[in-house]
C-alpha positions in Angstrom: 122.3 75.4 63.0 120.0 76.1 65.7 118.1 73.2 67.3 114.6 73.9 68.4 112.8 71.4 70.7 109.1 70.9 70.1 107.9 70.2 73.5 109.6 73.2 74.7 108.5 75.6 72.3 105.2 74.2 73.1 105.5 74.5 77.0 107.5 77.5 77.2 105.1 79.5 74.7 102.1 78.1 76.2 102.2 78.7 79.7 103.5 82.6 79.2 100.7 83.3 76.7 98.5 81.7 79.7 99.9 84.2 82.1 99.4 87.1 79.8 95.7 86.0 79.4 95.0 85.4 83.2 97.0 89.1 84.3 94.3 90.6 81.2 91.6 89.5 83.0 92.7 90.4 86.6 93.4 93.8 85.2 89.9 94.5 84.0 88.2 92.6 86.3 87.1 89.9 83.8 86.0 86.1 85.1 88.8 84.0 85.1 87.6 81.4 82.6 90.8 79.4 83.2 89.7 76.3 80.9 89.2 79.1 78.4 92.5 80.5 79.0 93.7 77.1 78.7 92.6 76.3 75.5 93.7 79.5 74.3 97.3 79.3 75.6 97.8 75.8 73.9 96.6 77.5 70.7 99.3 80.0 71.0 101.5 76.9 71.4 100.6 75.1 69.1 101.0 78.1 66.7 104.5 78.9 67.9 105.6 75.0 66.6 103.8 74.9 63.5 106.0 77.9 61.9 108.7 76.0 61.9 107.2 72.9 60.3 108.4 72.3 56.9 106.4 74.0 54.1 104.2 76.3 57.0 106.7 79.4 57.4 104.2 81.3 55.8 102.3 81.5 58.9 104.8 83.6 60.5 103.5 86.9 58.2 102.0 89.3 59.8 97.9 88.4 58.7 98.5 85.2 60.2 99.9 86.5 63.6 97.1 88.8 64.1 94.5 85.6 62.6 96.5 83.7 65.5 96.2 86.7 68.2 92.4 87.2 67.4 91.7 83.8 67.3 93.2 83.3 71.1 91.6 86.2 72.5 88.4 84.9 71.0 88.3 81.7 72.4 89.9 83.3 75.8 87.3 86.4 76.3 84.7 85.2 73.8 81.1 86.7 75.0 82.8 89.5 77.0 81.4 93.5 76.4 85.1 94.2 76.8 86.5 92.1 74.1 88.6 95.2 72.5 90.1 96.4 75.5 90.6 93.0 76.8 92.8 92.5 73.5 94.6 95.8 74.0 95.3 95.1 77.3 96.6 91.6 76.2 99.4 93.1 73.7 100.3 96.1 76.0 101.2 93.0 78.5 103.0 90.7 76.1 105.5 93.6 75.6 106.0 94.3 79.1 106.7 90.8 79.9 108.8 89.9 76.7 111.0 92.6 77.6 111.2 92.1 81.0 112.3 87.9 80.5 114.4 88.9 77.9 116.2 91.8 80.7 116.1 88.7 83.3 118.1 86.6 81.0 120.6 89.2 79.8 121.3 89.3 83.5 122.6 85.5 82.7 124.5 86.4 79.9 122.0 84.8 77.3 118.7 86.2 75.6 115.7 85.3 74.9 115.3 84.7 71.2 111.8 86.1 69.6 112.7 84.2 65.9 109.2 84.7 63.7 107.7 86.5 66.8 107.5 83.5 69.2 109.7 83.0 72.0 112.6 80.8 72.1 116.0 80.2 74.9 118.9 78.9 75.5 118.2 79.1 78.6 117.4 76.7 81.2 113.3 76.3 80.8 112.7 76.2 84.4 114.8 79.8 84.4 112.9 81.0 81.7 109.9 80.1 83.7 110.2 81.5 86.7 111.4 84.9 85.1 107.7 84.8 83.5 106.4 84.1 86.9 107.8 86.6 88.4 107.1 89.1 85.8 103.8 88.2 85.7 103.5 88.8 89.6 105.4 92.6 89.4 103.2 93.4 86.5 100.0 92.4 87.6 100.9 94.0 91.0 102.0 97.8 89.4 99.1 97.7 86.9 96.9 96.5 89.3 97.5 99.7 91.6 98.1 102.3 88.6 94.3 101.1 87.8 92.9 102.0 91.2 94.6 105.0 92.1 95.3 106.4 88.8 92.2 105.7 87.3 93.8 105.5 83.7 90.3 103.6 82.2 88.2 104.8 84.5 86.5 101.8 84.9 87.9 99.9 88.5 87.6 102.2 91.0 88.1 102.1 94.8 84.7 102.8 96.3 83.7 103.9 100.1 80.5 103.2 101.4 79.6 105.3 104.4 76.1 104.8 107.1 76.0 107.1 110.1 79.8 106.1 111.5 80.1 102.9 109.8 82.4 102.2 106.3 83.2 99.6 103.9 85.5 100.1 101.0 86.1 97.6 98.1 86.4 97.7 94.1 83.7 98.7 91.7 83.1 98.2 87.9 82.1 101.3 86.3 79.9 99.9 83.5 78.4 100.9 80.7 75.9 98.1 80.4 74.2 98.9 83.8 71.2 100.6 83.7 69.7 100.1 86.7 68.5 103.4 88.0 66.7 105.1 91.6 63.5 105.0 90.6 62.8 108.5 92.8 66.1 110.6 92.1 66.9 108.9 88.9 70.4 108.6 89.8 72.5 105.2 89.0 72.1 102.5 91.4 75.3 100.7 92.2 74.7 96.5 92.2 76.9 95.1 95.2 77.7 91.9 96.7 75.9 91.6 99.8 78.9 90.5 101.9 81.2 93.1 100.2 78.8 95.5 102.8 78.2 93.6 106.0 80.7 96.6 107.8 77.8 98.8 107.4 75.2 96.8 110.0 75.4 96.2 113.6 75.0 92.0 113.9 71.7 92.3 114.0 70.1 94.4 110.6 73.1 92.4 108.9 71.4 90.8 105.7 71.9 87.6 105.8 72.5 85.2 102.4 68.6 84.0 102.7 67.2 87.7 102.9 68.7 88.7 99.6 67.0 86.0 98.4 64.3 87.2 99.6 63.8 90.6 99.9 60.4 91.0 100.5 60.9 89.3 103.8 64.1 90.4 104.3 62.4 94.1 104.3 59.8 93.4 106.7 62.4 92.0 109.1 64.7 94.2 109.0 63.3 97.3 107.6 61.6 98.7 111.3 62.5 101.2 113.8 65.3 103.6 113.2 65.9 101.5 109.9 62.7 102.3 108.7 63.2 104.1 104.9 67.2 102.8 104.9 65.7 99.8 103.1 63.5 99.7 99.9 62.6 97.0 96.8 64.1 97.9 94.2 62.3 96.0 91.0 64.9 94.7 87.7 65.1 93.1 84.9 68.2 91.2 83.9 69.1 88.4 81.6 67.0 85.5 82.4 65.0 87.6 84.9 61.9 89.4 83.4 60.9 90.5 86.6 62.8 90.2 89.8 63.7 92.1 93.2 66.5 93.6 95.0 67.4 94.5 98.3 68.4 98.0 98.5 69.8 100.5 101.2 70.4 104.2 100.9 74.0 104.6 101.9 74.9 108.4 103.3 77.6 109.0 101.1 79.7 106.6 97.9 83.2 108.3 97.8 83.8 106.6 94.1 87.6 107.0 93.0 88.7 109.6 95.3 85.4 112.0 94.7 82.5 112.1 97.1 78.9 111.5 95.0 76.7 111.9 97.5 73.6 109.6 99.2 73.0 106.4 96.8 71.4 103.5 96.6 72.9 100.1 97.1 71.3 97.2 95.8 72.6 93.7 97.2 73.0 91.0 95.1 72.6 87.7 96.4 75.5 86.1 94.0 78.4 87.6 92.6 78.8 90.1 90.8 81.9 88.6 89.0 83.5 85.8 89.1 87.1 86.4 89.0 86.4 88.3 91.8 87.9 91.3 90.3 85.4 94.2 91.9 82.5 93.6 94.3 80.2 96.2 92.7 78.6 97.2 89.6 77.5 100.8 88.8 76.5 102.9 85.9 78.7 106.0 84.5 78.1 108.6 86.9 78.2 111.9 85.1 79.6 115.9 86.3 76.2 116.6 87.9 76.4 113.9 90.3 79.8 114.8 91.8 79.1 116.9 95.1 82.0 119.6 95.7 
């Protein structure tokens, strides 16, 4: 008979749906609601000790997994425009890490046992745990770079700012729910953090936090001499904000995953543009007739 310990089905179920939740989000760039994640990963604990509760092994069929699954992403990613690929991403990951703790401990000579489709050891929990830790770390780490350079969702993307001989390079969203257009070429405007572009400016056309505040001073400040037409107001609407104002500079050049797109303009956002700190800029789908060859 094998003897199954509550508290570390709990724990040890827990803490390595937790980790697949918070390496979901890094991946796509999602806020790291960790209270969220929390909640859901003691959910996903609590489901792994009631199946073997007398009378509830009917919850180990496969409706009530995917009721369970659902239910966890909901809670975790709840509100999110990504909620689908969030969830894909999620399962794509619990099957990388299961089989790479279960490889770890057959290094040990024991296994990791998946009994009704939660996981169980022999193992020493401490071992167990830091083979999820360090699979969580590898993972996160080879996704992480086969997202920027590969571009397999097309969504995170290195981008390269470029004014006269100055750069700055960081990661953008490519998102579907920005809208925010050049009011004179029509093109997308991409939304950046303000700081995310402070390589661009000698110290002193350098936005600082109280400009992008307020732009309208900010533009008579620091919108003269040979800077005169690098700046503009560029008018949105978001959530909350019927009518509102944006600091924006016309870059030379955006060199967006690898391919050069040309002048844009750059709006700079005063707060984050997310808060897992994922990426550092928003822009809409740019489409074939954009690209410059």
């Amino acid at each position: 008979m094998t003897v199954i310990y509550v508290d570390t089905l709990f724990l040890l179920n827990g803490i390595i749906d937790y980790l697949l939740l918070l390496a979901a989000a890094r991946l796509a760039g999602e806020p790291l609601r960790r209270l969220r994640f929390g909640a859901a990963a003691a959910l996903g604990g609590a489901y792994a000790v009631a199946i073997f509760l007398p009378g509830m092994s009917f919850l180990a069929g496969p409706w009530c997994k995917l009721a369970s699954c659902v239910l966890m992403l909901v809670v975790a990613y709840g509100g999110s425009r990504r909620l689908l690929r969030q969830g894909l991403i999620f399962v794509a990951l619990a099957c990388a890490l299961g089989g790479g703790v279960v490889a770890i401990g057959l290094l040990d000579g024991k296994s990791l046992s998946l009994g009704s489709g939660v996981f169980y050891s022999s193992l020493d929990l401490k071992m167990v745990l830091l083979s999820a830790a360090v699979c969580y770390v590898v993972l996160t780490a080879v996704f992480q770079r086969i997202g920027r350079h590969n571009s397999l969702t097309g969504e995170l993307l290195q981008a390269k700012l470029r004014l006269g001989k100055r750069t700055a390079e960081f990661t953008a969203l490519v998102d579907t729910g920005n809208t925010l257009t050049d009011p004179v070429s029509g093109r997308p405007v991409m939304v950046a953090e303000g700081d995310s572009v402070s390589g661009l400016f000698p110290e002193c056309r350098r936005p600082r936090a109280a400009d992008l505040m307020d732009p309208a001073g900010a533009m008579a400040r620091l919108g003269t001499g040979e800077w005169k037409g690098r700046f503009r107001l560029l008018p949105y609407r978001a959530v909350g904000v019927d009518r509102g104002l944006l600091l924006a500079l016309k870059v030379d050049s955006l060199n967006l995953g690898g391919k050069e797109r040309g002048p844009l303009l750059v709006a700079l956002s005063p707060t984050p543009v997310s808060d897992g700190g994922g990426y550092r800029a928003l822009i809409g789908p740019l489409d074939g007739k954009d690209e410059c060859t």
